[in-house]
C-alpha positions as a Markdown table, in Angstrom:
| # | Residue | x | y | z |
|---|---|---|---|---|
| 1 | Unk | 21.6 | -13.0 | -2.5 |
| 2 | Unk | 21.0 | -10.8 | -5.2 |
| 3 | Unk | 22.7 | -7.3 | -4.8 |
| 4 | Unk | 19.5 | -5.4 | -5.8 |
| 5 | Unk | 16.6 | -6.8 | -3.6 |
| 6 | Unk | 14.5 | -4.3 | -1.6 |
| 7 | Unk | 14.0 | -4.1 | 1.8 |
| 8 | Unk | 10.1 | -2.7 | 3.0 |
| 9 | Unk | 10.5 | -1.4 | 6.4 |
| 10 | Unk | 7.6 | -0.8 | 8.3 |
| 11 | Unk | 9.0 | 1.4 | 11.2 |
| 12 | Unk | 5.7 | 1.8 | 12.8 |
| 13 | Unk | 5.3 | -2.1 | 13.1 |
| 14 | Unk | 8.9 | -2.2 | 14.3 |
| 15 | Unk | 8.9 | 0.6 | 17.1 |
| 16 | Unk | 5.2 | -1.0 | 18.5 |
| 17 | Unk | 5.8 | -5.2 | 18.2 |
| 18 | Unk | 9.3 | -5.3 | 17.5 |
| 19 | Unk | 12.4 | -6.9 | 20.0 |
| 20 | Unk | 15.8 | -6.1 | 20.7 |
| 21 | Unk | 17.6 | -4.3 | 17.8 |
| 22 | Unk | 14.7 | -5.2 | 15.6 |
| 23 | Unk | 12.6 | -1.9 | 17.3 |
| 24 | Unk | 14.6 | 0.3 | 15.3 |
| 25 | Unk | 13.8 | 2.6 | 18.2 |
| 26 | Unk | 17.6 | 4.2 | 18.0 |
| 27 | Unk | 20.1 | 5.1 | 15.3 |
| 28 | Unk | 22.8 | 2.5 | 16.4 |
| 29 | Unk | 20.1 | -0.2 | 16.5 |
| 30 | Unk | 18.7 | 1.0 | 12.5 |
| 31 | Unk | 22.4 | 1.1 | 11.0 |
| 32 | Unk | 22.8 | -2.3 | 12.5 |
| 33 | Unk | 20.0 | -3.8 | 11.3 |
| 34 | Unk | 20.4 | -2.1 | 7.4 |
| 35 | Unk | 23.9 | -3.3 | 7.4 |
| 36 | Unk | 22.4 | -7.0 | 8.4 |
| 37 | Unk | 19.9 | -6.3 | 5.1 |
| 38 | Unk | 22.1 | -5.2 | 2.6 |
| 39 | Unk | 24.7 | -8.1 | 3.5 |
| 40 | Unk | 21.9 | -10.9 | 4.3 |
| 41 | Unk | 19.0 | -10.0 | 2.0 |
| 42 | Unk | 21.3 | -8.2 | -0.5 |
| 43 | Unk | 19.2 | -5.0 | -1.1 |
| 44 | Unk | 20.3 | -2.3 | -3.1 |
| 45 | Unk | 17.5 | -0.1 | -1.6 |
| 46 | Unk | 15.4 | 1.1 | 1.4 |
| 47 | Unk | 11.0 | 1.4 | 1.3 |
| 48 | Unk | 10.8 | 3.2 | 4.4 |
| 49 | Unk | 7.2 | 2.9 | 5.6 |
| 50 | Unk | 6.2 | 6.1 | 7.9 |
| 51 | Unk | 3.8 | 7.6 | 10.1 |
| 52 | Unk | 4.1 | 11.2 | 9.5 |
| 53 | Unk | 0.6 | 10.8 | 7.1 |
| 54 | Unk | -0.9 | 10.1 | 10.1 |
| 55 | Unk | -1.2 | 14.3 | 11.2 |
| 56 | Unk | -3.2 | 14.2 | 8.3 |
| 57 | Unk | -6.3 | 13.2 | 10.2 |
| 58 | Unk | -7.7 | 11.9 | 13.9 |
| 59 | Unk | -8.3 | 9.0 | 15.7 |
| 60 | Unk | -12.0 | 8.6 | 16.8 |
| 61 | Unk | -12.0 | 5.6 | 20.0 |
| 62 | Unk | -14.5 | 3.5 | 22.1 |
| 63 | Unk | -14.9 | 4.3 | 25.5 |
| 64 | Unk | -12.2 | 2.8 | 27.4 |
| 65 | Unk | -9.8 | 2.6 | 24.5 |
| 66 | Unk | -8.4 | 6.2 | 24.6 |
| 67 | Unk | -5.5 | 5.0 | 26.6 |
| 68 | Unk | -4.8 | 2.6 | 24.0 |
| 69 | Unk | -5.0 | 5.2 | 21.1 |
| 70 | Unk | -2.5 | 7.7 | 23.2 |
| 71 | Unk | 0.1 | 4.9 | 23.5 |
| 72 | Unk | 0.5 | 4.2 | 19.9 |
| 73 | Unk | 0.3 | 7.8 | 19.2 |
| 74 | Unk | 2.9 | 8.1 | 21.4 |
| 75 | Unk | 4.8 | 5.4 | 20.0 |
| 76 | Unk | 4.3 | 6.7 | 16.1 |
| 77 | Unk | 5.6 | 9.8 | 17.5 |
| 78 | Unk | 7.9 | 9.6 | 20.1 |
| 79 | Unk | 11.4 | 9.8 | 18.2 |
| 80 | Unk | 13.8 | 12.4 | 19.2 |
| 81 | Unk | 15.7 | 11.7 | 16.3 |
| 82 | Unk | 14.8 | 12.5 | 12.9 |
| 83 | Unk | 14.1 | 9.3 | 11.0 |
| 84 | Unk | 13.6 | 11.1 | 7.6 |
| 85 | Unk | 16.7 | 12.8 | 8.1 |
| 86 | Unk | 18.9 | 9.6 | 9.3 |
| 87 | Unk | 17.5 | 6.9 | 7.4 |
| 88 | Unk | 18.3 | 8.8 | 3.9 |
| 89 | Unk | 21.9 | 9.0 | 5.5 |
| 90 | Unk | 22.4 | 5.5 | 6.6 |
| 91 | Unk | 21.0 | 4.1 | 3.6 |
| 92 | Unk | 23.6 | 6.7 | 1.0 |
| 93 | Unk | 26.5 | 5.9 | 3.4 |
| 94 | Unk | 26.4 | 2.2 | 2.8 |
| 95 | Unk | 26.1 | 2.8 | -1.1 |
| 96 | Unk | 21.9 | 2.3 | -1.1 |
| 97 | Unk | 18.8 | 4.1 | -1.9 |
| 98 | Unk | 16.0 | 5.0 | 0.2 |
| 99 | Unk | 12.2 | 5.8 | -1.0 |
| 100 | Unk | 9.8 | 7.3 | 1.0 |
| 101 | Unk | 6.7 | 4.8 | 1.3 |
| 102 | Unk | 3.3 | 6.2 | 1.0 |
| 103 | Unk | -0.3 | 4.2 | 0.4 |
| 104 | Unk | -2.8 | 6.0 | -2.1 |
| 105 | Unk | -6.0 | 4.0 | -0.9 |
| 106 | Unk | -4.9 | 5.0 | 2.6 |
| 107 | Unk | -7.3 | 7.6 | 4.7 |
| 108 | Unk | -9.1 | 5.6 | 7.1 |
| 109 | Unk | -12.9 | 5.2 | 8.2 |
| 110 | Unk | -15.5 | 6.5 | 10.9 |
| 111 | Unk | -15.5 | 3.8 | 13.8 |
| 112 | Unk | -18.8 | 1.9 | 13.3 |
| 113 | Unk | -21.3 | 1.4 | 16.1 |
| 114 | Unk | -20.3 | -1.1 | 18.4 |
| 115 | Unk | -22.8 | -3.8 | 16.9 |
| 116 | Unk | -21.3 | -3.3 | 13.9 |
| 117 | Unk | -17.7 | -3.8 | 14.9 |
| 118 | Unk | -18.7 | -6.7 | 16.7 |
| 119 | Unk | -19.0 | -8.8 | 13.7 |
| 120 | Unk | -17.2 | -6.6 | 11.0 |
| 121 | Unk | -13.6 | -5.3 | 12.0 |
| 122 | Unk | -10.3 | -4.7 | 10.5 |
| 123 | Unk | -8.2 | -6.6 | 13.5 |
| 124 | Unk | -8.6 | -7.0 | 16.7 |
| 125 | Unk | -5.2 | -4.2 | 16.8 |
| 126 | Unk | -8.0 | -1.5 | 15.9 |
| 127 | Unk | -11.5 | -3.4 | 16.5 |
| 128 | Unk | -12.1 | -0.5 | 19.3 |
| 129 | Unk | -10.4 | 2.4 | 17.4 |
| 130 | Unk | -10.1 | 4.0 | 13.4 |
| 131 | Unk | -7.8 | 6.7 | 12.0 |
| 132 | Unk | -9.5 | 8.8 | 9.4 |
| 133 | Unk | -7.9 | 11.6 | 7.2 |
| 134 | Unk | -9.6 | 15.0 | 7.8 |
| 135 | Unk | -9.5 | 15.2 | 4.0 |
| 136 | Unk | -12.3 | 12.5 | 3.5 |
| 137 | Unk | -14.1 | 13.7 | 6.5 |
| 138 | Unk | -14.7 | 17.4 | 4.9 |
| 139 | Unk | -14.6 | 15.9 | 1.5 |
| 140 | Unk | -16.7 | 12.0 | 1.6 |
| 141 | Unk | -18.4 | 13.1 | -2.2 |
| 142 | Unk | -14.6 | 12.5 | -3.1 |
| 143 | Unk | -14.7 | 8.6 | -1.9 |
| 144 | Unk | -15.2 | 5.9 | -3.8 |
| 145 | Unk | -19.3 | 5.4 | -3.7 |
| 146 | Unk | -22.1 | 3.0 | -4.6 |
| 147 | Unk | -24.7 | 3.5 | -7.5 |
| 148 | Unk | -26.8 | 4.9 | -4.8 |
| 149 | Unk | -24.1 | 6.9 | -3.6 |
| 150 | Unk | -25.3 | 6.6 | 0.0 |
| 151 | Unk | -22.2 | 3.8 | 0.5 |
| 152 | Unk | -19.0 | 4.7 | 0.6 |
| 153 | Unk | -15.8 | 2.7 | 0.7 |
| 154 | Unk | -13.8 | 4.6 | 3.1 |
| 155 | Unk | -9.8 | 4.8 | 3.1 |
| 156 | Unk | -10.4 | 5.0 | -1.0 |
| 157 | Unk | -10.6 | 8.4 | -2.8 |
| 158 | Unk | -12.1 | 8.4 | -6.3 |
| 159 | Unk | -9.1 | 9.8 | -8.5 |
| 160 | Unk | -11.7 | 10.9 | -11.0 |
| 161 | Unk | -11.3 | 14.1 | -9.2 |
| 162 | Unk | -8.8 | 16.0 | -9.8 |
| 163 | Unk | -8.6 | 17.3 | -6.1 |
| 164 | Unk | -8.4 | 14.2 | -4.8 |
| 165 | Unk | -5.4 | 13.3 | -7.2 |
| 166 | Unk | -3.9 | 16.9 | -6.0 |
| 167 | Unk | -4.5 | 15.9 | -2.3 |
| 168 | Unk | -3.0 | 13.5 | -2.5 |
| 169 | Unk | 0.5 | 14.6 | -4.5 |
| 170 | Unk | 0.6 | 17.7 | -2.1 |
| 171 | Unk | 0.2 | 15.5 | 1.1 |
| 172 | Unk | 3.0 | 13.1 | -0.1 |
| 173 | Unk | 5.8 | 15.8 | -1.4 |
| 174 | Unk | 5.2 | 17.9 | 1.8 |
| 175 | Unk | 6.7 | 15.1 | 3.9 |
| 176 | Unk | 9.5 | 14.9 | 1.4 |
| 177 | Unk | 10.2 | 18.5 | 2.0 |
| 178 | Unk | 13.9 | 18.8 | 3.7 |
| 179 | Unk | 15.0 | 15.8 | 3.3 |
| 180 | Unk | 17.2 | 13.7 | 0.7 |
| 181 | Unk | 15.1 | 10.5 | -0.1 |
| 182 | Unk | 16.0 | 9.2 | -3.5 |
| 183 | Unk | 12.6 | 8.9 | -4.3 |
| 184 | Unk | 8.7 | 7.8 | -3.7 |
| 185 | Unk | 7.3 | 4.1 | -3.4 |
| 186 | Unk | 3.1 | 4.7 | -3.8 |
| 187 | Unk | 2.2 | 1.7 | -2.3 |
| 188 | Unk | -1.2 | 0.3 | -3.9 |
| 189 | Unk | -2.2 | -2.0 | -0.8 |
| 190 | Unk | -5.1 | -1.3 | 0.9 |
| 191 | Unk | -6.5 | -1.9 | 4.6 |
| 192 | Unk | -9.9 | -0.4 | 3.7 |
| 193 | Unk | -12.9 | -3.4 | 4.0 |
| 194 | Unk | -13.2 | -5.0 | 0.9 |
| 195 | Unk | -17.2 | -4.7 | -0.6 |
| 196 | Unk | -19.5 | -7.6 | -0.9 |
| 197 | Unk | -18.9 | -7.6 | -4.4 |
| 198 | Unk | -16.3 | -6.5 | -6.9 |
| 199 | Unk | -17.9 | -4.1 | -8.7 |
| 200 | Unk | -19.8 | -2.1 | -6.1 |
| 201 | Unk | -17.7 | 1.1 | -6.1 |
| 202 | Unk | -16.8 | 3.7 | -8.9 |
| 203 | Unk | -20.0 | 5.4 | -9.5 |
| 204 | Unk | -18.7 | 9.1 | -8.7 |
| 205 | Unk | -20.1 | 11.5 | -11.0 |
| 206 | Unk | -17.2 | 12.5 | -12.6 |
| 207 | Unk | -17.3 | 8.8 | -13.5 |
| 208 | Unk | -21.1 | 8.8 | -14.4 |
| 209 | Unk | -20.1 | 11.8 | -16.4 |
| 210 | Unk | -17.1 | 10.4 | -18.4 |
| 211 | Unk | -19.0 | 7.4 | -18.9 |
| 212 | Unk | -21.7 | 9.3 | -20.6 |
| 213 | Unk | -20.0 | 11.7 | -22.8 |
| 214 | Unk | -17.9 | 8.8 | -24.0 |
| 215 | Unk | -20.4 | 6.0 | -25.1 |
| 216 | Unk | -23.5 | 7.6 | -24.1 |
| 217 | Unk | -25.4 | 4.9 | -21.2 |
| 218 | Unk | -25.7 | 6.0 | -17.4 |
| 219 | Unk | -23.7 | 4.2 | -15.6 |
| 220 | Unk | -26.2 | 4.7 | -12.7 |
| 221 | Unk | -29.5 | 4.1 | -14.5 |
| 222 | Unk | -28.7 | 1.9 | -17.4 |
| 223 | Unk | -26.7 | -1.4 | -18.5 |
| 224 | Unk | -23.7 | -0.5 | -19.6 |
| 225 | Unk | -21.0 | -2.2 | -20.9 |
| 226 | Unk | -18.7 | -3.0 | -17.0 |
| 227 | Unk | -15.2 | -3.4 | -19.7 |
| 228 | Unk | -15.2 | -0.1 | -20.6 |
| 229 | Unk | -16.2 | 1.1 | -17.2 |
| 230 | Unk | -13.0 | -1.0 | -15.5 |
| 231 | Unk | -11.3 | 0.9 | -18.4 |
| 232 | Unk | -12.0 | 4.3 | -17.3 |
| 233 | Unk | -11.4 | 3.7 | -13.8 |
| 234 | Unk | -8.2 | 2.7 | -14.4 |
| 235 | Unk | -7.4 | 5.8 | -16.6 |
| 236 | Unk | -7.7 | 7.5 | -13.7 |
| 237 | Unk | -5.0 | 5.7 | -11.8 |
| 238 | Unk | -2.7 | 6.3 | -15.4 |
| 239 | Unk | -3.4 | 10.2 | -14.9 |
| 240 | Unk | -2.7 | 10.5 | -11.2 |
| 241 | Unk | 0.6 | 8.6 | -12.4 |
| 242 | Unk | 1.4 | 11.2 | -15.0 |
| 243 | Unk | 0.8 | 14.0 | -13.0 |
| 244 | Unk | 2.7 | 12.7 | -9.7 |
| 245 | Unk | 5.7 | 11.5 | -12.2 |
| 246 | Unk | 5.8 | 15.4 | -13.8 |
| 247 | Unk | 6.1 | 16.2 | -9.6 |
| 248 | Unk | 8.1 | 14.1 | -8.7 |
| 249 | Unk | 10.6 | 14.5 | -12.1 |
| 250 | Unk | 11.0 | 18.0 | -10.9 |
| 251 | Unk | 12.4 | 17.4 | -7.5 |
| 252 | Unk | 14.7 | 14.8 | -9.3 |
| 253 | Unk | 13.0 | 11.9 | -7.7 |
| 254 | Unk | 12.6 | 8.2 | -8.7 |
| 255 | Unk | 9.0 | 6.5 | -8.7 |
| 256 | Unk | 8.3 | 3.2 | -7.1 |
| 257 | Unk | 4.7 | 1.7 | -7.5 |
| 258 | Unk | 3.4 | -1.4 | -6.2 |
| 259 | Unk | 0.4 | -3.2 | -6.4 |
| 260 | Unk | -1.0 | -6.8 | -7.2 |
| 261 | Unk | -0.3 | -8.7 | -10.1 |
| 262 | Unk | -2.7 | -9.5 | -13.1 |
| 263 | Unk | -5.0 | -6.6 | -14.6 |
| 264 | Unk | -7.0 | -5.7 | -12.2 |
| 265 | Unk | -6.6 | -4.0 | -9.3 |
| 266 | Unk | -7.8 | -6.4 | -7.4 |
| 267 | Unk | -9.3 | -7.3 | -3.7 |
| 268 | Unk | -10.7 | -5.6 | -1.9 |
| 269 | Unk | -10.4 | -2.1 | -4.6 |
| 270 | Unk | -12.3 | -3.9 | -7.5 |
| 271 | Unk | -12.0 | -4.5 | -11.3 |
| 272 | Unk | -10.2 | -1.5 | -12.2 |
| 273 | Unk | -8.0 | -1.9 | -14.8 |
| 274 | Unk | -4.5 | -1.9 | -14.0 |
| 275 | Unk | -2.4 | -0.4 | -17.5 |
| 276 | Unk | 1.1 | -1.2 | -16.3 |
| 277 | Unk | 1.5 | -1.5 | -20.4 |
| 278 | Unk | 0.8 | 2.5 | -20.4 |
| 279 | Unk | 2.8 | 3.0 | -17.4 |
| 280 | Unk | 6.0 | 1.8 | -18.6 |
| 281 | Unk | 5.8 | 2.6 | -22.2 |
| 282 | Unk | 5.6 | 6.5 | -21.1 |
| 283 | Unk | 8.3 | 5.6 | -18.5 |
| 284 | Unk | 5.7 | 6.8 | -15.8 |
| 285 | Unk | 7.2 | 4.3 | -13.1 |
| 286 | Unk | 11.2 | 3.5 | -12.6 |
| 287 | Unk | 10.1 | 0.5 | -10.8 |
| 288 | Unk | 7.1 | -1.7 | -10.9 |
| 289 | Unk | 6.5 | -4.2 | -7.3 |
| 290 | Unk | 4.2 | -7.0 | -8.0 |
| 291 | Unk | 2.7 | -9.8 | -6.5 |
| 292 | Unk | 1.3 | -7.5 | -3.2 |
| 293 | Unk | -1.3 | -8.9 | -1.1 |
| 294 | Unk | -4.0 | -6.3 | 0.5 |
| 295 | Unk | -5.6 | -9.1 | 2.7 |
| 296 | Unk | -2.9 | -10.2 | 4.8 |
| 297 | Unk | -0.7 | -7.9 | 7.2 |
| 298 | Unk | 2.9 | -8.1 | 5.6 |
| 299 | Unk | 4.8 | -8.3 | 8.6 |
| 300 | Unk | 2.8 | -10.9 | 10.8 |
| 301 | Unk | 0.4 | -12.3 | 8.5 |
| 302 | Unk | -3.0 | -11.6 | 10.0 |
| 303 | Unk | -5.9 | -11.7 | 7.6 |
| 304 | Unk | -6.9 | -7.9 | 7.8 |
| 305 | Unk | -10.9 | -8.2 | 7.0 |
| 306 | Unk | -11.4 | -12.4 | 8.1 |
| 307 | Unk | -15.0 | -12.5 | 7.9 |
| 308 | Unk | -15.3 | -10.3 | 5.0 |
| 309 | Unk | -13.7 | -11.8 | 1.3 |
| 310 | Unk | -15.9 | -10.6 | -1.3 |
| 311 | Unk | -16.4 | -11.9 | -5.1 |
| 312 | Unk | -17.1 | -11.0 | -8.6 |
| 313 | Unk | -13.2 | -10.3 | -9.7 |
| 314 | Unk | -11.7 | -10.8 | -12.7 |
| 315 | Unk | -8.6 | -11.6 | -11.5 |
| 316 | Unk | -8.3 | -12.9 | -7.9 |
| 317 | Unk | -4.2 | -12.9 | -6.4 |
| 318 | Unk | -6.0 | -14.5 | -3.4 |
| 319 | Unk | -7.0 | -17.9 | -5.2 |
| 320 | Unk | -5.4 | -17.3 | -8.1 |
| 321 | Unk | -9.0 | -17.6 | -10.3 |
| 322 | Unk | -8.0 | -16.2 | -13.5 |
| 323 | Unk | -4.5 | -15.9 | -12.9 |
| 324 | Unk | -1.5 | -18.1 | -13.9 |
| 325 | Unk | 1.2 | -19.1 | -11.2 |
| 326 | Unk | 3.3 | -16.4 | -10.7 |
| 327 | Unk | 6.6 | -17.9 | -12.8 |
| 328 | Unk | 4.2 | -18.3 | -15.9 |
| 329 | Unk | 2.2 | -14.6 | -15.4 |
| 330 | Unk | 6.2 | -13.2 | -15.7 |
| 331 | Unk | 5.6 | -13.9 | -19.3 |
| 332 | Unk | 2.8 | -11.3 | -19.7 |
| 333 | Unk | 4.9 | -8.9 | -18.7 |
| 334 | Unk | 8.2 | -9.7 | -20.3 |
| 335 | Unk | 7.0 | -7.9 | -24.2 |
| 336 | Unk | 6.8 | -4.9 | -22.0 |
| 337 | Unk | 9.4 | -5.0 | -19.6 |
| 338 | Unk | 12.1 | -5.8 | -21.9 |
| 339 | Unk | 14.0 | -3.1 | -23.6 |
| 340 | Unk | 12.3 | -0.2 | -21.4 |
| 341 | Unk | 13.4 | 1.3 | -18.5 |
| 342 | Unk | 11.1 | 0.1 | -15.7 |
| 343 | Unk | 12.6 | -2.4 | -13.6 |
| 344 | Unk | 10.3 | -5.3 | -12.4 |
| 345 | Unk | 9.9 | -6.0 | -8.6 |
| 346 | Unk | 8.7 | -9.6 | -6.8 |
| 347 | Unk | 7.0 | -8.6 | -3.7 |
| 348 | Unk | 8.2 | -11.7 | -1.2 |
| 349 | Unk | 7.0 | -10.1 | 2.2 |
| 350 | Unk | 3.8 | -12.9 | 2.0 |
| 351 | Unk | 5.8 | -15.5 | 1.6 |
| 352 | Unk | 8.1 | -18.4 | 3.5 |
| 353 | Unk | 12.1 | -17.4 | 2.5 |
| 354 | Unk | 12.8 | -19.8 | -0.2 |
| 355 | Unk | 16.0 | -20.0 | -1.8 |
| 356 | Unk | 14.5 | -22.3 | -4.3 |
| 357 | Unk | 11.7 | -20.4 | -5.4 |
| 358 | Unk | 13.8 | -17.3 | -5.5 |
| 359 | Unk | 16.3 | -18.5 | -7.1 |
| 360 | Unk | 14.0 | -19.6 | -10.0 |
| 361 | Unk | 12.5 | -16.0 | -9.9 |
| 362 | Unk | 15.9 | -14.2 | -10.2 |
| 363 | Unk | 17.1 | -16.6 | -13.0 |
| 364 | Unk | 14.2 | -14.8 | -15.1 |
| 365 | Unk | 16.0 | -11.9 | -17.2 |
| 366 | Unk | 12.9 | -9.3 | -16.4 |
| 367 | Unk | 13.2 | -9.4 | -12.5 |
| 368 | Unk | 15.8 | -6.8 | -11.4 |
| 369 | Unk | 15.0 | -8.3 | -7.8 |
| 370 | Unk | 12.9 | -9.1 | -5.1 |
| 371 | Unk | 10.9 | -7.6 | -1.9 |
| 372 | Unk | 11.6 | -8.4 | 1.8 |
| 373 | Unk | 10.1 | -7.5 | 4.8 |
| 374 | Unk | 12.5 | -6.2 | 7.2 |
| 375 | Unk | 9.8 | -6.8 | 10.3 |
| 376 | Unk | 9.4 | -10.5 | 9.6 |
| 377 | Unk | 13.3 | -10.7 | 8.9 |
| 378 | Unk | 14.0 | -9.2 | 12.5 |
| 379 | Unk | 11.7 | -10.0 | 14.5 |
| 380 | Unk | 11.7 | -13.7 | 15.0 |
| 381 | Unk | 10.3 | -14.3 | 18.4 |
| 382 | Unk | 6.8 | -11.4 | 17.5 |
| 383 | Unk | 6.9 | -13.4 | 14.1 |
| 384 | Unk | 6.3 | -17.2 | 15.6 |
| 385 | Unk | 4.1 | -16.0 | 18.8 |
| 386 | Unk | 1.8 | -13.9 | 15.9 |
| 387 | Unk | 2.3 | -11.3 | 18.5 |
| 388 | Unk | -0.1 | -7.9 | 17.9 |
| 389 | Unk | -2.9 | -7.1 | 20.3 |
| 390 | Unk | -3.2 | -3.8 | 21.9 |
| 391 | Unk | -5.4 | -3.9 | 24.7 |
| 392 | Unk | -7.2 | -0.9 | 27.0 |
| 393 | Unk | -6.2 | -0.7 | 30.4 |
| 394 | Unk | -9.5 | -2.1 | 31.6 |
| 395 | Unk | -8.5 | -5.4 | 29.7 |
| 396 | Unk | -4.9 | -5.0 | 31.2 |
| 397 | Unk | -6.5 | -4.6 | 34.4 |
């Protein structure tokens, strides 16, 4: 294995639908288990996946499913030791790094009336239950919106504003507070419902207003030329990137970023352009993660939004329209990759182990190494029964 693969460790998924020392649910069992990854999988580093966002906002539940809600608050909750603090420590003893994994497009939804969720849900985990940030509850003019701006697409802030950019850098450097994580993974993924269409969302205002100034057409009342308004969009992501990197830069932290390949962002977020050229050129990333999947859960593969798919991308990871195979789409990043100082990432966790295919992947000169998930890795018996239902008591009655 090669000696500077990741491991992405979802604890939450571990501690709720984990077995045996794959929980993680004590120190002895977690030092076991990264030992087993660093000598098996042979990372050099730790994506530790957290909870602690989660105070950050409220649960709202369905009658009959409070019970449910309590237990896996409970369970996102219940350490009485410090995982922050230990998993830092574990990780430096054995000679590895650890970042701190945080999602961007992250802050939840309203439940939806029950005739609603009865066609339209995210998984049958949280059919009966949503978590929603209290910063998009006081704030929804700051999510992504429709033309009409009556629709929203919840979990998704519009970084045109700059509070929602400085949100969101607060909210992930207060968790960092106290503790020695080598750095900050901003995890691109998404769980939020993915729009009929691909262009429905990014008419803010302060988009509508950029637009015009720039090349004078309303992007809500006129044609306008949709290149230059993926364009913008993604300009936005470049300067929430510059001004989290001067953040982070000051705490002495490494930045991590991961998201799908191509350039686009891609389902279910849209067309925005995706300027990883920009982002490594002016070093804003130390490591770029490719080849993520927002559709599919990472550790036990359920399809996230099943009846709900979407069209009208450029670039689509999911049937590869547009897109060349992976090997061949290294070679559109190589020009930039080589000779700078980002290191380039293969995100494995939706995908079989394959010593063949990885092997071919690490022969390329551009790929520092690849991405694991530690829940699939561990938890063997979960993994093959497809094993995540929380039910209420009335349905375990």
């Amino acid at each position: 294995m090669n000696p500077n693969n990741i491991a992405s460790a979802s604890w939450g998924d571990h501690l709720t639908f984990g077995e045996g020392d794959g929980l993680l649910d004590n120190p002895d069992s977690l030092y076991k288990r990264i030992r087993v990854w660093k000598d098996e999988l042979g990372i050099s580093s730790i994506h530790w996946r957290q909870g602690r966002t989660s105070k950050f906002g409220s649960y709202r539940t369905a009658k009959n499913y409070r019970k449910a809600v309590k237990s896996i608050n409970v369970i996102n909750n219940q350490s009485v030791w410090d995982d922050f603090k230990i998993l830092p420590e574990m990780a430096h003893q054995l000679g590895l790094k650890a970042h701190l994994y945080v999602s961007i497009f992250g802050e939840g939804w309203p439940l939806a009336p029950a005739k609603v969720r009865a066609k339209s849900h995210h998984l049958s985990l949280s059919k009966h239950f949503a978590w929603q940030s209290h910063f998009t509850r006081k704030n929804p003019e700051l999510v992504m919106s429709d033309r009409s701006g009556e629709i929203k697409q919840w979990g998704v802030l519009c970084l045109a504003y700059p509070e929602a950019r400085k949100y969101l850098i607060d909210k992930f450097l207060s968790i960092l507070d106290g503790y020695c994580f080598d750095g900050l993974f901003l995890c691109f993924r998404t769980e939020a419902k993915p729009p009929e269409h691909a262009d429905t969302f990014g008419f803010n205002e302060p988009v509508r207003k950029d637009y015009l100034e720039r090349y004078g057409r309303d992007i809500k009342t006129e044609n306008f030329d949709i290149g230059l308004w993926h364009d913008l969009l993604g300009e936005y992501i470049t300067i929430f990137l510059r001004e989290i990197r001067e953040a982070t830069k000051s705490r002495n932290l490494e930045l991590s970023l991961g998201c799908a390949r191509g350039n686009v962002i891609g389902p279910p977020l849209g067309n925005a352009t995706i300027d990883y050229p920009t982002w490594i050129k002016e070093e804003l990333i130390d490591e770029l993660i490719i080849n993520q999947n927002s559709s599919q859960c990472p550790s036990l593969w359920h399809q996230l939004w099943s009846m709900h798919r979407g069209y009208g991308y450029k670039q689509n990871y999911l049937d590869e329209y547009n897109m060349p195979p992976l090997i061949e789409h290294l070679d559109h990043y190589e020009k930039y990759i080589k000779n700078s100082k980002t290191r380039l990432f293969i995100a494995r966790q939706w995908d079989a182990i394959s010593p063949i295919e990885e092997s071919e992947l690490l022969t390329n000169p551009i790929v520092s190494g690849l991405v694991y998930s530690t829940f699939r890795y561990d938890n063997s018996g979960p993994v093959a029964n497809s094993n995540w239902v929380v039910k209420s008591d009335d349905e375990k009655s």
